[in-house]
PQR file with spaces between the fields and no chain letter, atoms N, CA, C, O and H, PARSE charges and radii, in Angstrom:
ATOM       1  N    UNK     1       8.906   -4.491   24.986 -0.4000 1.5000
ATOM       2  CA   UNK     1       9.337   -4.905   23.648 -0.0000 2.0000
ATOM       3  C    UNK     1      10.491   -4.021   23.205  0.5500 1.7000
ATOM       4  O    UNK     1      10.328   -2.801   23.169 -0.5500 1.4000
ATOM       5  N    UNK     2      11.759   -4.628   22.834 -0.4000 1.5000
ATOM       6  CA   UNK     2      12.772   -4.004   21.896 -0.0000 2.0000
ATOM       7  C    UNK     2      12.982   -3.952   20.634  0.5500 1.7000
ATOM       8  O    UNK     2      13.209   -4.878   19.856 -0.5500 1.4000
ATOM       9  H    UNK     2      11.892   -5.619   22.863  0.4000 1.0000
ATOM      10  N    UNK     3      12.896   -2.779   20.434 -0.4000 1.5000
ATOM      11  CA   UNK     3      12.673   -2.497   18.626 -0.0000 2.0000
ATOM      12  C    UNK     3      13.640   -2.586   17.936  0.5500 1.7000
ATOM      13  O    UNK     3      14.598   -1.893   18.275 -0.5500 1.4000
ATOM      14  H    UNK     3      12.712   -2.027   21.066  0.4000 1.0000
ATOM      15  N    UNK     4      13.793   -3.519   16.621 -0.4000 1.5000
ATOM      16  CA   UNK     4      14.815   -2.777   16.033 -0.0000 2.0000
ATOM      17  C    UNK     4      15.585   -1.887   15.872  0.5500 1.7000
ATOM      18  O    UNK     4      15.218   -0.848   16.420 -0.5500 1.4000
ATOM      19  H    UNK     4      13.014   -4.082   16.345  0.4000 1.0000
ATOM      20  N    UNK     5      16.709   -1.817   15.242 -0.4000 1.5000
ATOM      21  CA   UNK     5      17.053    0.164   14.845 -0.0000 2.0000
ATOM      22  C    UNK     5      15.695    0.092   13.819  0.5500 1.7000
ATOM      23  O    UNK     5      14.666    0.642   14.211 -0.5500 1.4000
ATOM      24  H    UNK     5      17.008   -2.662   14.797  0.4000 1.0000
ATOM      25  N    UNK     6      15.705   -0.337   12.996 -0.4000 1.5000
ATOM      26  CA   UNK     6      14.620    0.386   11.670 -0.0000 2.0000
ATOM      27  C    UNK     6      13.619    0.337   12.233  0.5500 1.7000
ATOM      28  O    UNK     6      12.995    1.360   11.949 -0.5500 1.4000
ATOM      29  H    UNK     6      16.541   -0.784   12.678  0.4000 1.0000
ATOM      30  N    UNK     7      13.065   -0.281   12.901 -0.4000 1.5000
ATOM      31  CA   UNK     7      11.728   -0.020   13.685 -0.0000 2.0000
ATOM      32  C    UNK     7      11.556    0.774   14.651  0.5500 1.7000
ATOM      33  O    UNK     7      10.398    0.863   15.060 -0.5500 1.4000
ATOM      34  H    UNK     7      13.572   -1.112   13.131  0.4000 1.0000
ATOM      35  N    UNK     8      12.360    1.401   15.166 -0.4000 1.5000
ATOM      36  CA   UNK     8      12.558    2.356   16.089 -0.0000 2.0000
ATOM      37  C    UNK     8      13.059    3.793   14.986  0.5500 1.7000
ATOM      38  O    UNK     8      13.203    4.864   15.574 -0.5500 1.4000
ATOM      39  H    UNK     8      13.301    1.328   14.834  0.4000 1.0000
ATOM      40  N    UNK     9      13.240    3.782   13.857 -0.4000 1.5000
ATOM      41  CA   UNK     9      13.730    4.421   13.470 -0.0000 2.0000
ATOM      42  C    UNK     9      12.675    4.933   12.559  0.5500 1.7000
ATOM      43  O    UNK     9      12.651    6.135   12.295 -0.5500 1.4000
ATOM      44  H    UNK     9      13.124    2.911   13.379  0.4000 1.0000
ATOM      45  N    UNK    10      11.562    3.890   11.919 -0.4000 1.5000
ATOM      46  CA   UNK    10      10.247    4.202   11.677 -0.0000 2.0000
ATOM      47  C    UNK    10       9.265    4.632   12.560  0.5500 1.7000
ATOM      48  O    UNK    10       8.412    5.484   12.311 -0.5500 1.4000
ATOM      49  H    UNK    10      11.581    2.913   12.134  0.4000 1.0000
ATOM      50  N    UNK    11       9.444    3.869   13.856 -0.4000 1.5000
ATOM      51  CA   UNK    11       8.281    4.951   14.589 -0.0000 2.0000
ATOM      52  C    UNK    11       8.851    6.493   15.235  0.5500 1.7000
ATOM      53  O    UNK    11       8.106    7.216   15.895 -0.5500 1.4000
ATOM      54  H    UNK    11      10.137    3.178   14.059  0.4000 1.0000
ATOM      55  N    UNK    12      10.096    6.800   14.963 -0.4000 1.5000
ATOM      56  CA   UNK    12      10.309    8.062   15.098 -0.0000 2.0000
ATOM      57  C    UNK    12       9.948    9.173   14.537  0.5500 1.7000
ATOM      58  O    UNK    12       9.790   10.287   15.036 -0.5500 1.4000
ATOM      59  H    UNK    12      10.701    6.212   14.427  0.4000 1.0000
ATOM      60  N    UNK    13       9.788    8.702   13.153 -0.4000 1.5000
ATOM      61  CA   UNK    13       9.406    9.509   12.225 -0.0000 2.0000
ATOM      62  C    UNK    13       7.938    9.238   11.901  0.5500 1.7000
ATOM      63  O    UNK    13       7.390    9.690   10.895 -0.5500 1.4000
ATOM      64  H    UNK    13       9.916    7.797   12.747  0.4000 1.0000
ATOM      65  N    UNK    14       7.225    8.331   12.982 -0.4000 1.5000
ATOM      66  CA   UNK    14       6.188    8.565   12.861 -0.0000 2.0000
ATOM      67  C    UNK    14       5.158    9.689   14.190  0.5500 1.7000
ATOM      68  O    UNK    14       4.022   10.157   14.264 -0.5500 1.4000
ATOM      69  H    UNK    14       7.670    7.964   13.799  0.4000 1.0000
ATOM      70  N    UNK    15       6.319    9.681   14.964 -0.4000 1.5000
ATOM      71  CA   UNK    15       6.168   10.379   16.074 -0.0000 2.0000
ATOM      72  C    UNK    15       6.258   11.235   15.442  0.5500 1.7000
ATOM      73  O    UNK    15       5.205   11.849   15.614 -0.5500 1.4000
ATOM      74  H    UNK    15       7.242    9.301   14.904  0.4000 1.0000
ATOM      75  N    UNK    16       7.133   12.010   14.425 -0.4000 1.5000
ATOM      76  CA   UNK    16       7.412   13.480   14.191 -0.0000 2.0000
ATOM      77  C    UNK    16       6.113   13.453   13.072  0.5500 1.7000
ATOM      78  O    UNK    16       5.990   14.607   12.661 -0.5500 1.4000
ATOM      79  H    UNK    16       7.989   11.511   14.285  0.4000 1.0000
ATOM      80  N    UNK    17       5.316   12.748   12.569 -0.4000 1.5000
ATOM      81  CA   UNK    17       4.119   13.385   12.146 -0.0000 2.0000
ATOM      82  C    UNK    17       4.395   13.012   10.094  0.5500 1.7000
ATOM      83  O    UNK    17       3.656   13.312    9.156 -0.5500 1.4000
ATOM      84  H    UNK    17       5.416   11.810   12.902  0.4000 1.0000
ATOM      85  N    UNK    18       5.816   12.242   10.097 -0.4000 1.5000
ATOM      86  CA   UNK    18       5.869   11.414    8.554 -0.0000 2.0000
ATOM      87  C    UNK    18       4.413   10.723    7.692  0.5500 1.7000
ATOM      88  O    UNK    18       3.983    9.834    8.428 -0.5500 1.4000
ATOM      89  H    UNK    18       6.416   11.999   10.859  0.4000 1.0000
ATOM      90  N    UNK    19       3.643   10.816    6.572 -0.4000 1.5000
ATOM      91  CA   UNK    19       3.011    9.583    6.568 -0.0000 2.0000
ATOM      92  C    UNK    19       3.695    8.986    6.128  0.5500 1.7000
ATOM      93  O    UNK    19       4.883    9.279    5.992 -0.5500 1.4000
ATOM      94  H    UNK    19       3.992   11.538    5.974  0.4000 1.0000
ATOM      95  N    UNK    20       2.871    7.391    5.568 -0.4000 1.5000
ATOM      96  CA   UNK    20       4.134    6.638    5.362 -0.0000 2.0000
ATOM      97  C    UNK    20       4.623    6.765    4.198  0.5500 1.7000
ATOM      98  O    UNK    20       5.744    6.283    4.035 -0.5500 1.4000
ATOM      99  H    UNK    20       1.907    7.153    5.679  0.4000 1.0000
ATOM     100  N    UNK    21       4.048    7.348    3.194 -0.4000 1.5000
ATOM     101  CA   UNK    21       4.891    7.379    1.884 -0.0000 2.0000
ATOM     102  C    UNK    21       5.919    8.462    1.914  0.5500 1.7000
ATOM     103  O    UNK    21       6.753    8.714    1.046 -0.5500 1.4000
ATOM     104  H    UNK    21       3.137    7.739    3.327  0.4000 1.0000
ATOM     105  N    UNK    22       5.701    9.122    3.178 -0.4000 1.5000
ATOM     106  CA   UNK    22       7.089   10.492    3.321 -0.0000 2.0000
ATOM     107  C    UNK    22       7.945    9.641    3.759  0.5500 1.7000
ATOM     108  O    UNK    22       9.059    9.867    3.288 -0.5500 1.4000
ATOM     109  H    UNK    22       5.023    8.916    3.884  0.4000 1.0000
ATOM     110  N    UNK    23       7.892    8.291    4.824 -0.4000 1.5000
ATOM     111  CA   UNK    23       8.760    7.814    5.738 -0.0000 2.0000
ATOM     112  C    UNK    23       9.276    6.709    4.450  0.5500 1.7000
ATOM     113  O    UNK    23      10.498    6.574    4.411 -0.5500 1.4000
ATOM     114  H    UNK    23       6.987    8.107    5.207  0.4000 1.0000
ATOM     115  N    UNK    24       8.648    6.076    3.617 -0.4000 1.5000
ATOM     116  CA   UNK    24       9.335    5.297    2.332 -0.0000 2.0000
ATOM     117  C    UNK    24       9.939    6.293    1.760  0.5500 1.7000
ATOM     118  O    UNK    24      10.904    5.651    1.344 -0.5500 1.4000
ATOM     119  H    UNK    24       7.655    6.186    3.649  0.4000 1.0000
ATOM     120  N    UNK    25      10.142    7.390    1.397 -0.4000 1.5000
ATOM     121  CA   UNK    25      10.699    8.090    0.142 -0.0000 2.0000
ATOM     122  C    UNK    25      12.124    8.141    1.284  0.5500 1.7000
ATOM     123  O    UNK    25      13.114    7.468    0.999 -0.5500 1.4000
ATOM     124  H    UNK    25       9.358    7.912    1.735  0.4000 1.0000
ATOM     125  N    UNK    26      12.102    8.982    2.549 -0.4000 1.5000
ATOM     126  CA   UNK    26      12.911    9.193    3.107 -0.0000 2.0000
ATOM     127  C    UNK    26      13.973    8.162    3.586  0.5500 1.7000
ATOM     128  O    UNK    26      15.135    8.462    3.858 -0.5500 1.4000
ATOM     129  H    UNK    26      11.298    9.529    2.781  0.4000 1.0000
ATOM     130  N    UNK    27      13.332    6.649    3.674 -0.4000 1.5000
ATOM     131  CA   UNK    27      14.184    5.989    4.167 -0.0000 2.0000
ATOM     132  C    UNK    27      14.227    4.822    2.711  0.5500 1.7000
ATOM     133  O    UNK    27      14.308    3.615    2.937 -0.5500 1.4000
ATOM     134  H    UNK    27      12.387    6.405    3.453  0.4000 1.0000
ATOM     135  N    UNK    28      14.171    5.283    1.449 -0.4000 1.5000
ATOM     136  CA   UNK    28      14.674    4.501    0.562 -0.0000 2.0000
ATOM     137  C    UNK    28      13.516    3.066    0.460  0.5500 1.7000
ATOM     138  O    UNK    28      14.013    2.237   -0.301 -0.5500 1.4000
ATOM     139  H    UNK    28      14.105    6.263    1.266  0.4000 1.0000
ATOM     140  N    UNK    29      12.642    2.762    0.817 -0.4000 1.5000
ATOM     141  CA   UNK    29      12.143    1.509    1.105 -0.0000 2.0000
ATOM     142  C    UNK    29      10.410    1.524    0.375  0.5500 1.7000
ATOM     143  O    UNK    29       9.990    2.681    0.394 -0.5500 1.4000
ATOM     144  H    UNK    29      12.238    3.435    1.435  0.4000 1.0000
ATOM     145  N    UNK    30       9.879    1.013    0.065 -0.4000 1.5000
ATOM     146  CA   UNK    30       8.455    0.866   -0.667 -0.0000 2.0000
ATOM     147  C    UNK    30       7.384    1.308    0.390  0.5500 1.7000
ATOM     148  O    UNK    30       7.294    1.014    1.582 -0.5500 1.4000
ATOM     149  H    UNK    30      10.220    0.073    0.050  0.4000 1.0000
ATOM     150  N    UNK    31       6.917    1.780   -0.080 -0.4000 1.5000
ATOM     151  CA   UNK    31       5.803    2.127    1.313 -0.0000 2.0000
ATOM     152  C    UNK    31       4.968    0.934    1.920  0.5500 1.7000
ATOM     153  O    UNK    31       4.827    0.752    3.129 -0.5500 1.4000
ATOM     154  H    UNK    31       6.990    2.019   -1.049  0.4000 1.0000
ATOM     155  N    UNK    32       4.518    0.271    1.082 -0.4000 1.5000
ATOM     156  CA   UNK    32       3.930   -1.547    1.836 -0.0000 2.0000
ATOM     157  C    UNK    32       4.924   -1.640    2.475  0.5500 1.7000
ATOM     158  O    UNK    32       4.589   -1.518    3.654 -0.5500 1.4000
ATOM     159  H    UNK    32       4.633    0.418    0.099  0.4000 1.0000
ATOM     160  N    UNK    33       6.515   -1.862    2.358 -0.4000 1.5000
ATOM     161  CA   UNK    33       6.982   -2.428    3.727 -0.0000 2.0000
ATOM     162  C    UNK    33       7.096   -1.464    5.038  0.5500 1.7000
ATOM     163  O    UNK    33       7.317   -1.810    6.198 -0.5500 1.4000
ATOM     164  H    UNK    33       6.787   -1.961    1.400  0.4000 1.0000
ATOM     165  N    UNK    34       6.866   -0.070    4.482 -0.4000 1.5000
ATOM     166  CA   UNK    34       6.934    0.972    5.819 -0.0000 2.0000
ATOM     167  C    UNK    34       5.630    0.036    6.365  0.5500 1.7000
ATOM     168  O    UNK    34       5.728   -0.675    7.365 -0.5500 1.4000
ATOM     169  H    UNK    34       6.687    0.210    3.539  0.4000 1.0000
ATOM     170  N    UNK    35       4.571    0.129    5.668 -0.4000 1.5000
ATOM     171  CA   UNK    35       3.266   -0.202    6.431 -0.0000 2.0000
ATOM     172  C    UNK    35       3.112   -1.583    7.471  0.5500 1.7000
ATOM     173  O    UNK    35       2.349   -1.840    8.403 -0.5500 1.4000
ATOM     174  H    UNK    35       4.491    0.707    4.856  0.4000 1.0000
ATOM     175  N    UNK    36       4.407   -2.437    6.714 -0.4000 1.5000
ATOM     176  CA   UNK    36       4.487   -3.583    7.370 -0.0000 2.0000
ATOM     177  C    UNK    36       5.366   -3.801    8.704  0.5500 1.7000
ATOM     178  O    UNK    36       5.371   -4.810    9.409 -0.5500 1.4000
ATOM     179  H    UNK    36       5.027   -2.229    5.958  0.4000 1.0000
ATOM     180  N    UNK    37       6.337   -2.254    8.939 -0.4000 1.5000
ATOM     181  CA   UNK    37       7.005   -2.305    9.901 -0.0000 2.0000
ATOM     182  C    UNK    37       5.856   -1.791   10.784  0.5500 1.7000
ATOM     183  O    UNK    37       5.693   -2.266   11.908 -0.5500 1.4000
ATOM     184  H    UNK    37       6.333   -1.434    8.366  0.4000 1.0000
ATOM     185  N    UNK    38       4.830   -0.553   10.155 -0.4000 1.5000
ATOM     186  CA   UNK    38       4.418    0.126   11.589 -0.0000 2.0000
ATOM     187  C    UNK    38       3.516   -1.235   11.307  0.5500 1.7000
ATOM     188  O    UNK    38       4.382   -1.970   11.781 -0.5500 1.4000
ATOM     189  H    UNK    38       4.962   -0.167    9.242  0.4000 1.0000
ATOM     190  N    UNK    39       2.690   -1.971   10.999 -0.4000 1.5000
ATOM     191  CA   UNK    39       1.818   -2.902   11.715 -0.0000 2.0000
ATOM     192  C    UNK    39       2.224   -3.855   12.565  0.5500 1.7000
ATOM     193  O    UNK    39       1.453   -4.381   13.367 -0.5500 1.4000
ATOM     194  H    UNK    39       1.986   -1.374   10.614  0.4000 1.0000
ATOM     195  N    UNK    40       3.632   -4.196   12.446 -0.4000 1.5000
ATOM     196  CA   UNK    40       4.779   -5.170   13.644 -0.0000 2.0000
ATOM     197  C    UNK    40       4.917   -4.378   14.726  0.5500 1.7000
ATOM     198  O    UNK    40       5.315   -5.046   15.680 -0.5500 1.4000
ATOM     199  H    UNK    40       4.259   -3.769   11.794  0.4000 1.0000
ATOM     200  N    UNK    41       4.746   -3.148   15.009 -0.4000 1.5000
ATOM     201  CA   UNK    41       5.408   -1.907   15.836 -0.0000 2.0000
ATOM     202  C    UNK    41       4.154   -2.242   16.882  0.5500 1.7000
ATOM     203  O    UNK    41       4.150   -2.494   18.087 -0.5500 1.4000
ATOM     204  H    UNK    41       4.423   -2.605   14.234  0.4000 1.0000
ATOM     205  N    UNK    42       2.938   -2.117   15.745 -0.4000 1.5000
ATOM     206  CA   UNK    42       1.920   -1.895   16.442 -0.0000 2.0000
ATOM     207  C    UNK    42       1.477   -3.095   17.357  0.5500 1.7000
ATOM     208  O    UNK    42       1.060   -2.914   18.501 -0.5500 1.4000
ATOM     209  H    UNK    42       2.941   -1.912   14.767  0.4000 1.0000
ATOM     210  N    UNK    43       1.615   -4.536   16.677 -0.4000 1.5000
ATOM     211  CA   UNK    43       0.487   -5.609   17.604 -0.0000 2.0000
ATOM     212  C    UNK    43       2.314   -5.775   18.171  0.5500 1.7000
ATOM     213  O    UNK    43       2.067   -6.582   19.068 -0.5500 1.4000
ATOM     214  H    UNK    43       1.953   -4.684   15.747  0.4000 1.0000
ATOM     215  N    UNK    44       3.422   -5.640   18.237 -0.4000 1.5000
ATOM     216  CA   UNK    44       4.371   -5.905   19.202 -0.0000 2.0000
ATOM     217  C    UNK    44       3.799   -5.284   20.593  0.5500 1.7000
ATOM     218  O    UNK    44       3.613   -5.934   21.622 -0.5500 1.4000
ATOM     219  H    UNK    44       3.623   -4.985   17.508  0.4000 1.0000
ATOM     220  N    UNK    45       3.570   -3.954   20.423 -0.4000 1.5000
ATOM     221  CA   UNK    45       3.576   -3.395   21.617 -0.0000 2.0000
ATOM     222  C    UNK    45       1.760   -3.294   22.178  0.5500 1.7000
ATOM     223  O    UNK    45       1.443   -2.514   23.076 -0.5500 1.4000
ATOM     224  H    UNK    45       3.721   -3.426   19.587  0.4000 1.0000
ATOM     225  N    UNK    46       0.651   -4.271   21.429 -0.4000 1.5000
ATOM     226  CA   UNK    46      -0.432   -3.951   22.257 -0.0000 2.0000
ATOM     227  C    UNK    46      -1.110   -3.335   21.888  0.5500 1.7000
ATOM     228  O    UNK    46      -2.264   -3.506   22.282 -0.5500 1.4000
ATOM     229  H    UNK    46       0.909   -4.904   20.699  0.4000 1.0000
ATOM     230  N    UNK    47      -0.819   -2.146   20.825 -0.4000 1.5000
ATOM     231  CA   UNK    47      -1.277   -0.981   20.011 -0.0000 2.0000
ATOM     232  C    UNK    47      -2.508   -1.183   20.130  0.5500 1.7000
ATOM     233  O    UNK    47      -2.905   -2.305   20.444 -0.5500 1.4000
ATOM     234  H    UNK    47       0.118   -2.007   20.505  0.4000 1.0000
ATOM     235  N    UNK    48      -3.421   -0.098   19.897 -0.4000 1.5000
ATOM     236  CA   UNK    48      -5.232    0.002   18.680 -0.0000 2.0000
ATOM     237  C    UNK    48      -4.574    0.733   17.877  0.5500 1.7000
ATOM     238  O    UNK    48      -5.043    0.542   16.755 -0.5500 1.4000
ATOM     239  H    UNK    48      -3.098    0.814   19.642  0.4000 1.0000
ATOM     240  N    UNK    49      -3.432    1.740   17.830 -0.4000 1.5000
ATOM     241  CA   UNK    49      -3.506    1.904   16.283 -0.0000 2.0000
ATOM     242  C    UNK    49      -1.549    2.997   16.248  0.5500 1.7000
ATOM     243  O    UNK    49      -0.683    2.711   17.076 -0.5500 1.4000
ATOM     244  H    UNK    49      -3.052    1.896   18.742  0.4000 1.0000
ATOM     245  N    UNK    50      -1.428    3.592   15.668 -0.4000 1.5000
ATOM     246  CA   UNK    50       0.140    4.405   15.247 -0.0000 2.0000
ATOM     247  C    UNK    50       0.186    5.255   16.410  0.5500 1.7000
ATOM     248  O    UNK    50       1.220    5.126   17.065 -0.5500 1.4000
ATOM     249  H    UNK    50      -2.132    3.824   14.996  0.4000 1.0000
ATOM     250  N    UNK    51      -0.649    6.084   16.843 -0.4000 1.5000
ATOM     251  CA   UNK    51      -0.208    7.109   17.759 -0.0000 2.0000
ATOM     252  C    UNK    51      -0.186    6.721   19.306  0.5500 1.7000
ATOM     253  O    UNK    51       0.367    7.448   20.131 -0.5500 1.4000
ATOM     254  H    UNK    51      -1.489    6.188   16.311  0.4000 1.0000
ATOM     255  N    UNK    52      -0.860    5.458   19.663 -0.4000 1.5000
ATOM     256  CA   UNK    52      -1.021    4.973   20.817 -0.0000 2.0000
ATOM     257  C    UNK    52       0.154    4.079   21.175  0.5500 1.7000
ATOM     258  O    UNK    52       0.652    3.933   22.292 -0.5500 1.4000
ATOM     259  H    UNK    52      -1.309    4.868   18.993  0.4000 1.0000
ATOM     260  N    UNK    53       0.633    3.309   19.634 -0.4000 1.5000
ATOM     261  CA   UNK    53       2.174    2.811   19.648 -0.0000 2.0000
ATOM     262  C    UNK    53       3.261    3.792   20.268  0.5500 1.7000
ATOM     263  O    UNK    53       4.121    3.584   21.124 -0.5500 1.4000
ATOM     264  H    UNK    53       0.229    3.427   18.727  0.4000 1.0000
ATOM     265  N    UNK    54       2.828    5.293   19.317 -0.4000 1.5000
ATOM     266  CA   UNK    54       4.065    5.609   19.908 -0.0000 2.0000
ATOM     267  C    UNK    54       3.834    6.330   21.585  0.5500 1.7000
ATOM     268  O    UNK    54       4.764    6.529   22.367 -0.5500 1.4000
ATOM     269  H    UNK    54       2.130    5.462   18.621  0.4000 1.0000
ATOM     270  N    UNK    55       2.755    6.556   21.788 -0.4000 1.5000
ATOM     271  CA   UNK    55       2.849    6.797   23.615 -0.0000 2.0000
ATOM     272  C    UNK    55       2.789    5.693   24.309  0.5500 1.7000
ATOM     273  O    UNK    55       2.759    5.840   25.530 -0.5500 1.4000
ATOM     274  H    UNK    55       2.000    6.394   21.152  0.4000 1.0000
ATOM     275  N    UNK    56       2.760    4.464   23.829 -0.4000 1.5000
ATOM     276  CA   UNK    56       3.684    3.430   24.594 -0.0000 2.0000
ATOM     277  C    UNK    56       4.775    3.198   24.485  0.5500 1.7000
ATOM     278  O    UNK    56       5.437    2.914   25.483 -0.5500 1.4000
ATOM     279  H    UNK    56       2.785    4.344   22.836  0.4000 1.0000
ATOM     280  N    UNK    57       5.336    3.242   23.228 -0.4000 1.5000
ATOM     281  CA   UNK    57       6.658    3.045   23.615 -0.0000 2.0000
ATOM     282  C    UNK    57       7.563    4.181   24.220  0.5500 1.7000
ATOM     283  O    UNK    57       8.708    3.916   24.589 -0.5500 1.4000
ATOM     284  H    UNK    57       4.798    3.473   22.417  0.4000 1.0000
ATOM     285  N    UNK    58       6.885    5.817   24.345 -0.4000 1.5000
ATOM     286  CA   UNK    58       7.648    6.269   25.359 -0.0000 2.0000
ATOM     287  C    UNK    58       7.240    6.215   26.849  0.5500 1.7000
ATOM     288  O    UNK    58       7.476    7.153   27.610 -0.5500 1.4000
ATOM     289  H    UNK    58       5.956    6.031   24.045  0.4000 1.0000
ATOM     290  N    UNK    59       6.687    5.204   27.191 -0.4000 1.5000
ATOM     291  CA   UNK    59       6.287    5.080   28.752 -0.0000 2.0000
ATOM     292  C    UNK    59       7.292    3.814   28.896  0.5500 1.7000
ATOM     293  O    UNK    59       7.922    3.829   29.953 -0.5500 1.4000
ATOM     294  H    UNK    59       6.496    4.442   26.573  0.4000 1.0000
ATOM     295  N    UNK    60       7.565    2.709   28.023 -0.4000 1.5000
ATOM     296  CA   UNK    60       8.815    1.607   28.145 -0.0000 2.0000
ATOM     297  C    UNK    60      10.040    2.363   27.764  0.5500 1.7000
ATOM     298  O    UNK    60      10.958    2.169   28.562 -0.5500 1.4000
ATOM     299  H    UNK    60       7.053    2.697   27.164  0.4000 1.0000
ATOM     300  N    UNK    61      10.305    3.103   26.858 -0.4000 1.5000
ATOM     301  CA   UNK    61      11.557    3.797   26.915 -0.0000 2.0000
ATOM     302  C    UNK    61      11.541    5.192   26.815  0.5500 1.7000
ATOM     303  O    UNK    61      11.459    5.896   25.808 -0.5500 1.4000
ATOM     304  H    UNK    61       9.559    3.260   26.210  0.4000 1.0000
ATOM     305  N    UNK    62      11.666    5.612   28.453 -0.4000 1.5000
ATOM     306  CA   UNK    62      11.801    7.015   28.655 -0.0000 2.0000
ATOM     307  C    UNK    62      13.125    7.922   27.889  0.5500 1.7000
ATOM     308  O    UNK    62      13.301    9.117   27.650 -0.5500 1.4000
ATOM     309  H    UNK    62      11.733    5.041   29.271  0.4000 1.0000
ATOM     310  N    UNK    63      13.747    6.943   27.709 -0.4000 1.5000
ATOM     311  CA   UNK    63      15.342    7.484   27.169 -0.0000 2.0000
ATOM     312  C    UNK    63      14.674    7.970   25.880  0.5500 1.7000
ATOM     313  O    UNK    63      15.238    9.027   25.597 -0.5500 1.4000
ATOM     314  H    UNK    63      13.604    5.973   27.903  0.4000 1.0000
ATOM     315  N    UNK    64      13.890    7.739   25.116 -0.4000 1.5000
ATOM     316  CA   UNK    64      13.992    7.417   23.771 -0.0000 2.0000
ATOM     317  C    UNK    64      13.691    9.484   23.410  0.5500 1.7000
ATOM     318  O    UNK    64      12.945   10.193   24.085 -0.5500 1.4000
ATOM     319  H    UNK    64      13.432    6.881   25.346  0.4000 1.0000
ATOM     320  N    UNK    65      14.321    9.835   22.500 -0.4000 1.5000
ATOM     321  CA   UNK    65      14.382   10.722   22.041 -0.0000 2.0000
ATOM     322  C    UNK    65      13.429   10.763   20.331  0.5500 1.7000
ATOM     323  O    UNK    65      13.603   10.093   19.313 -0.5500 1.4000
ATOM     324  H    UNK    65      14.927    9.259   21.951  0.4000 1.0000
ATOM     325  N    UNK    66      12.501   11.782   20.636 -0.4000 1.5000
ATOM     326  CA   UNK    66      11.384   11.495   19.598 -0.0000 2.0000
ATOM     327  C    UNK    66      12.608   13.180   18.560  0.5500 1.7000
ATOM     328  O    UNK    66      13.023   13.189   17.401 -0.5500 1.4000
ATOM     329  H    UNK    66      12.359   12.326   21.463  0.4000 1.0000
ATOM     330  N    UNK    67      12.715   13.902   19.296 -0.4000 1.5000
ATOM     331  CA   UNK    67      13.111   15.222   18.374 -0.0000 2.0000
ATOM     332  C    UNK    67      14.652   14.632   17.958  0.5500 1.7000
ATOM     333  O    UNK    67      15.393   15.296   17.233 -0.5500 1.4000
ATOM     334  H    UNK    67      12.378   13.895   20.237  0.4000 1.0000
């Protein structure tokens, strides 16, 4: 699965340990729709839940830079 930028750009900062009302304040946006990107993030890629999203999506994109 290929992520958006903003969806890739939300689960980065969920990799670095954001909740989501840090990742809404930071990226300007309501926190229901943060919640609505990571729940797309999540059944896109197969997920059970945020942290398993993001160690899948670095096993499909090794490139991906979490720091």
């Amino acid at each position: 699965m290929k992520l958006s930028p903003k969806k890739l750009e939300i689960l980065t900062l969920v990799a670095r340990g954001f909740t989501d009302k840090e990742i809404a304040v930071k990226l300007k946006m309501s926190k229901r729709t943060v919640q609505t990107h990571i729940y797309s993030i999540i059944t896109g890629l197969n997920a059970r839940n945020r942290v398993n999203a993001v160690v899948m999506y670095m096993h499909l994109d090794p490139k991906w830079k979490v720091l």
